[in-house]
N, C-alpha and C positions, 0 to 999 in steps of 0.2 A: 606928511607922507606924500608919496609919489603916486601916480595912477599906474596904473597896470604897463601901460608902455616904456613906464618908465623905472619898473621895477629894477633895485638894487641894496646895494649897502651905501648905508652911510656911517661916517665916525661923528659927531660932534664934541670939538672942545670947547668948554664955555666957562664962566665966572659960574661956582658954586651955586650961589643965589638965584644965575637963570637957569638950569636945568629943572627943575617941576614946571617952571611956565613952558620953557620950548617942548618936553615930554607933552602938555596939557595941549600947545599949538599942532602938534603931530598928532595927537590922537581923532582930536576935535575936525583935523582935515582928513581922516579917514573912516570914519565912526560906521559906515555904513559895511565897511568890513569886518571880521574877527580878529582878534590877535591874541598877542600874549603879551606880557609885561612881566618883565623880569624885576622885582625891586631888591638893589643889594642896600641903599640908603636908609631907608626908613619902613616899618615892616608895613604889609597891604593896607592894614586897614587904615593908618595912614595915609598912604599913595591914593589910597580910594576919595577919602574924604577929602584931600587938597584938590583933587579931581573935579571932583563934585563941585568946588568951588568956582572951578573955572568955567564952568557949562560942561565939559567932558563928558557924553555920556559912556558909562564904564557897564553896562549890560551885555557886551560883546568883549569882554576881556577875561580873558585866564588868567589870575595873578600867580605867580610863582615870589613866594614870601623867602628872600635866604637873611632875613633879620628875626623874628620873632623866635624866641625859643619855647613857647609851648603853645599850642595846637590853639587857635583862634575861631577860625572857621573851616567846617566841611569843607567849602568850594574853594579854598585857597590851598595849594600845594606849598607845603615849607619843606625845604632842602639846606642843609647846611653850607654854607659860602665855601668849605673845606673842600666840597665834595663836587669838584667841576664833572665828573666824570658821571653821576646821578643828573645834576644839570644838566647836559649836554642829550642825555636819554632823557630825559622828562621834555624838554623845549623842542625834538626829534620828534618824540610820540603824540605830542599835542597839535604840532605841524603837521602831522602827518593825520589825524584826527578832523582835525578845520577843514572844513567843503571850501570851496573857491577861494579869492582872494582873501589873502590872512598876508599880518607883520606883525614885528616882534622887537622889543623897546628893553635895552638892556643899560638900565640908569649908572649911572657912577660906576664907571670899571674899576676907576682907581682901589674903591673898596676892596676888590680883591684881591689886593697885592697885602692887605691885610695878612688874609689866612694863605698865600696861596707865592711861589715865586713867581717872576713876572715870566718864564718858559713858561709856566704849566698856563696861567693866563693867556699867553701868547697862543699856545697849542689850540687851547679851551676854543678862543675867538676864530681863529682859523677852521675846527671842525665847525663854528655854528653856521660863519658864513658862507664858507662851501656848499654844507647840506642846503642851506636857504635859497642861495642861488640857486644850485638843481632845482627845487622846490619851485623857484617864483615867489620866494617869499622876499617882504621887502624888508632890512633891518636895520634897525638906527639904533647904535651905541652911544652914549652921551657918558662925559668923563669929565672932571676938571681941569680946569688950569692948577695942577699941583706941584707941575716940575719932575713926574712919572715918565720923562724923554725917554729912557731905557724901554720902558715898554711901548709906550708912542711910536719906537722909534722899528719894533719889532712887530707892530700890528697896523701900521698905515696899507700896506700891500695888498690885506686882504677885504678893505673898503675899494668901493667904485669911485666914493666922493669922502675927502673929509672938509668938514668946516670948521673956523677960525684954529687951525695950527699955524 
């Protein structure tokens, strides 16, 4: 993560297999702030425990679960991947929620072209990182190399920075 002066958005595209370590290297250089963590890959209590492994401390994280389909933990919000428009209000409300410096880690986009066409994707990304920027909030989407250009090609605009496109 970036410091305060340097708050923005970023996109990262990376090899499947790095994405839990570089989420784990962004967390671990901002730990001292709040965030949120969006998991669309693998449900929290996973995310948590790979976390865990990397040193991460995850004490300062709001997990938003859009993998699990029945109710795991109180303190984790599960949202169906369908439903960008519940997302979009819950990830708003929590930001809005967090005293001072907060980011927000939204792993594997590509997962939503699953449930979801790459517009409403498109859109979805667009309102988060707008609101963030107002906000001062800093956000890093992490996505794969899947060959997703169409939507790659419709959400670089709304990052400050993308890495390895």
């Amino acid at each position: 993560m970036q410091s305060s002066e340097n708050m923005g958005s970023i996109l990262v595209i990376t090899k499947v297999e790095a994405i839990q370590r570089k989420i784990a290297e962004a967390i671990r250089g901002n730990n001292r702030d709040f965030g949120i963590y969006v998991s669309l890959n693998k449900n929290a209590k996973k995310a948590i425990e790979e976390l865990g492994k990397t040193n991460a401390s995850v004490e300062k994280i709001f997990m938003i679960d859009c993998v699990s389909s029945e109710k795991m933990d109180e303190n984790i919000l599960q949202i169906n991947p369908r439903e960008l428009g519940k997302l979009s209000f819950a990830i708003r409300e929590f930001l809005h929620e967090i005293p001072g410096e907060k980011w927000l880690i939204l792993d594997s986009l590509s997962t939503l072209l699953i449930y979801n066409n790459d517009n409403k994707v498109a859109q979805f990304m667009k309102e988060i990182t707008e609101y963030s920027s107002e906000k001062g909030v800093h956000v890093m989407a992490f996505t794969p190399k899947t060959g997703e250009e169409e939507l790659l090609n419709k959400i670089y605009g709304f990052f400050d920075k993308v890495e390895g496109k």
